[in-house]
Every structure is written in C-alpha cells, then in structure tokens.
PAPAFI-858384 format. One record per atom (N, C-alpha, C): residue number from 1; residue in three letters; atom name; x, y, z. Coordinates in steps of 0.1 Angstrom, whole numbers. Layout:
<nodes>
   num   residuo   atomo      c1      c2      c3
   NUM       ALA      CA       X       Y       Z
...
</nodes>
This chain:
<nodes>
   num   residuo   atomo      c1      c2      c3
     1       UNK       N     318     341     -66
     1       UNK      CA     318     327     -62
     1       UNK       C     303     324     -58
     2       UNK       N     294     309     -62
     2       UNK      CA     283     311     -57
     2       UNK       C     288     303     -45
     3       UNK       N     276     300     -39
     3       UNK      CA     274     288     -25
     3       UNK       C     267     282     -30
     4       UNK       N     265     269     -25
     4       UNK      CA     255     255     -25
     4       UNK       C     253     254     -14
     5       UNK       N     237     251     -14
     5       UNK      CA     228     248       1
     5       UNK       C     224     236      -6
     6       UNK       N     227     228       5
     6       UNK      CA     217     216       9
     6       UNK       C     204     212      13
     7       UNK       N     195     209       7
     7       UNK      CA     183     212      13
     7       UNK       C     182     194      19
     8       UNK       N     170     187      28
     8       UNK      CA     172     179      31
     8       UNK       C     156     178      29
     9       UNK       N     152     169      30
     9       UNK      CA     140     164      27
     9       UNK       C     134     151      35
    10       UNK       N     127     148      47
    10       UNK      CA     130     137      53
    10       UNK       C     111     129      49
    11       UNK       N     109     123      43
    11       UNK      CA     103     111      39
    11       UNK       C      99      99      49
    12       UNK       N      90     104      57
    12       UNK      CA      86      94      70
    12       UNK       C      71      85      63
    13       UNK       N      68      88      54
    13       UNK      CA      58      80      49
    13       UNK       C      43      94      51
    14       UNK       N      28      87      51
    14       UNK      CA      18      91      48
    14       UNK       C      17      90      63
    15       UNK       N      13     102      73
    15       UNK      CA      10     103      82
    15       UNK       C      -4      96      89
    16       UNK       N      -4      90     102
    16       UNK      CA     -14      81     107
    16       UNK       C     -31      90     101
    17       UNK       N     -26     102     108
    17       UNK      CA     -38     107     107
    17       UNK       C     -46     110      92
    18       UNK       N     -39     110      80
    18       UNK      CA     -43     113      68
    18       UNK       C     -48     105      65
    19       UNK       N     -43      91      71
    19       UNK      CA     -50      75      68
    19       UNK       C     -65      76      74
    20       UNK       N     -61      76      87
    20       UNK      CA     -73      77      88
    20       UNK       C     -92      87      89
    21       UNK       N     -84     101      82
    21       UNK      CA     -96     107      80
    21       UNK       C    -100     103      64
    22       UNK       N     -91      95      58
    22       UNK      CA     -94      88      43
    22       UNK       C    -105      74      45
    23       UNK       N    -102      68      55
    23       UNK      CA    -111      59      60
    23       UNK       C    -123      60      64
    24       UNK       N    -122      71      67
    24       UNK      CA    -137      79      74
    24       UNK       C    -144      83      63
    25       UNK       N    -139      95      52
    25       UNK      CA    -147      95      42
    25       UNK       C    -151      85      32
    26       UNK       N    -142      78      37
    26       UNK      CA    -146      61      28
    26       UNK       C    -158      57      29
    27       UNK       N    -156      57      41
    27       UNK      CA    -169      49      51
    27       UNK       C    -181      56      47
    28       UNK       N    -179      72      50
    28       UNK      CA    -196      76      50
    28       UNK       C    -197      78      39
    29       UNK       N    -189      79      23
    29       UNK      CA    -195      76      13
    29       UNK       C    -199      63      10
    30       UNK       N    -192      49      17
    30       UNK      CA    -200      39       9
    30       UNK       C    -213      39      14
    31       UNK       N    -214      47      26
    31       UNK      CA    -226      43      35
    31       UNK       C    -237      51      23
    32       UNK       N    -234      66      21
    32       UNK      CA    -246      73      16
    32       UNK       C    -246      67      -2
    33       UNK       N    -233      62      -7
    33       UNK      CA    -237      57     -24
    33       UNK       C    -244      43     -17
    34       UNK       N    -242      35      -7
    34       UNK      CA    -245      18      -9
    34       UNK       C    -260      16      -1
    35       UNK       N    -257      21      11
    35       UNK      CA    -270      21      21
    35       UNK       C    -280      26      25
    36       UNK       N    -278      42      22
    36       UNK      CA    -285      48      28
    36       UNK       C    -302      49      23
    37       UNK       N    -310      47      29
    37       UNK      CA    -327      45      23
    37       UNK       C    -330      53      33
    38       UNK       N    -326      66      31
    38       UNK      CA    -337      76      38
    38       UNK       C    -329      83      56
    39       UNK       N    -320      69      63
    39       UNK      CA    -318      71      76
    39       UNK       C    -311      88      78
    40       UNK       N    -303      92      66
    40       UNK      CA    -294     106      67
    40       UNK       C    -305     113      70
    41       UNK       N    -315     118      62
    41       UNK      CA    -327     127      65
    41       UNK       C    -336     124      70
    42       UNK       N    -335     112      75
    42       UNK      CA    -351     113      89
    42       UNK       C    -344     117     103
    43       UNK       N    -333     119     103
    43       UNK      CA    -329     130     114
    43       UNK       C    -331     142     115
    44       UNK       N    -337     149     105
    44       UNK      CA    -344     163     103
    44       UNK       C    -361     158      97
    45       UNK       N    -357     153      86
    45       UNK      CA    -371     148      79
    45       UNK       C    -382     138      85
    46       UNK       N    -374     131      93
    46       UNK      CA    -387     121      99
    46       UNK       C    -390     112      93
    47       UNK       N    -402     102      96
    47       UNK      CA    -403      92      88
    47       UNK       C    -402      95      72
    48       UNK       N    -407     104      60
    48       UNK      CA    -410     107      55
    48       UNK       C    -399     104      47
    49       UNK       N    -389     108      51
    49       UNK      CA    -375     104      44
    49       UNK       C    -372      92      38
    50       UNK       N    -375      85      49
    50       UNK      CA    -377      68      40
    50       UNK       C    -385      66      28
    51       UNK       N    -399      70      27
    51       UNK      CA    -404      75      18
    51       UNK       C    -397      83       3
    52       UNK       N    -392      90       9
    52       UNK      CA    -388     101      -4
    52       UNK       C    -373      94     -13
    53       UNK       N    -368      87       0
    53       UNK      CA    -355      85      -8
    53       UNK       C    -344      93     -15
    54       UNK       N    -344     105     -10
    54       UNK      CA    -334     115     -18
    54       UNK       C    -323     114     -26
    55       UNK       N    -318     109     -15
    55       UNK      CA    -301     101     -18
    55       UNK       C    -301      94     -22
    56       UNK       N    -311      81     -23
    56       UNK      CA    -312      71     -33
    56       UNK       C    -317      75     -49
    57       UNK       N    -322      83     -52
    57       UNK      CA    -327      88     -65
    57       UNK       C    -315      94     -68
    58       UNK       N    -309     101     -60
    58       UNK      CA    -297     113     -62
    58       UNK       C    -285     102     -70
    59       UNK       N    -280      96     -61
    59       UNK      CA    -269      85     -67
    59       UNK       C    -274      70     -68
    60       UNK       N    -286      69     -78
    60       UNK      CA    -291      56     -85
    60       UNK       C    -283      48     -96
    61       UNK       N    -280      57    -103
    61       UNK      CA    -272      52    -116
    61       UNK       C    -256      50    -108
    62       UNK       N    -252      58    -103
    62       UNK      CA    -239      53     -93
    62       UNK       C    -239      43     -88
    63       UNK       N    -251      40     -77
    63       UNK      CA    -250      29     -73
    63       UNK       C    -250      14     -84
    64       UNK       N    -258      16     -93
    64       UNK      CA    -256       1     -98
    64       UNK       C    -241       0    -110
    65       UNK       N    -238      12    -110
    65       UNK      CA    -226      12    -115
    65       UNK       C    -216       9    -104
    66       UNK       N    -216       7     -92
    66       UNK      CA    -208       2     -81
    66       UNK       C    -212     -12     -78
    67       UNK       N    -223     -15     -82
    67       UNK      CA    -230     -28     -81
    67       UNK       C    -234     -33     -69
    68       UNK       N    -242     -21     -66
    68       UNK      CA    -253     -23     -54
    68       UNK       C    -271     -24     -60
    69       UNK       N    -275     -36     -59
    69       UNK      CA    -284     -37     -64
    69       UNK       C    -297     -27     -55
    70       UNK       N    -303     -22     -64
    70       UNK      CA    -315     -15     -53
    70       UNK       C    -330     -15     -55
    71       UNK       N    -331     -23     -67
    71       UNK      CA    -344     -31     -67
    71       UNK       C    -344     -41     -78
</nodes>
C-alpha cells in the first residue's frame, strides 16, 4: 500500500524586503548609467574624477540607448 502526503505551499506574495533591496539597486544603477560625471570616484580620486569620467565613457552607448542625453 503506498501513502499520500500533502504538501502545502503557502503563497504570501513577494516579501517587503525583496522589494525594497530591488529599489535600491534600481536607484544606484540609474544613478551610475544616468548621472554619474565623476561624483562615485572623487571620493577616492578627487577632483580629477570629474575630469576623467570613467563611468561615463564606461556606459556611453548605454546611456543614450536609455535616452540620457550626454552631450
């Protein structure tokens, strides 16, 4: 003879907190694809950062493919 188990499965939705660490990476990617001109690395790099533009060379073609104009 077999047995049957019941298994139960309870379905409360997407937890508060998944939301919002999804929010957060949201945020600091649109910040570093849309905004960022240097501010991430003149916190090590210094003025110079602004200058060099890292992140803006790095994700150039991204950006205007998101349609953030950048010059």
């Amino acid at each position: 003879m077999s047995e049957s188990r019941q298994i139960t499965v309870s379905k409360k939705g997407v937890p508060i907190i998944a939301i919002v660490a999804l929010a957060v990476v949201f945020a600091a990617g649109l910040f570093v694809v849309g905004f960022d001109q240097g501010h991430i690395f003149s916190i090590v790099y210094g003025e110079q950062a602004y200058i060099d533009l890292y992140i803006h060379e790095l994700t150039h073609d991204m950006r205007h493919a998101a349609g953030f104009p950048c010059h």
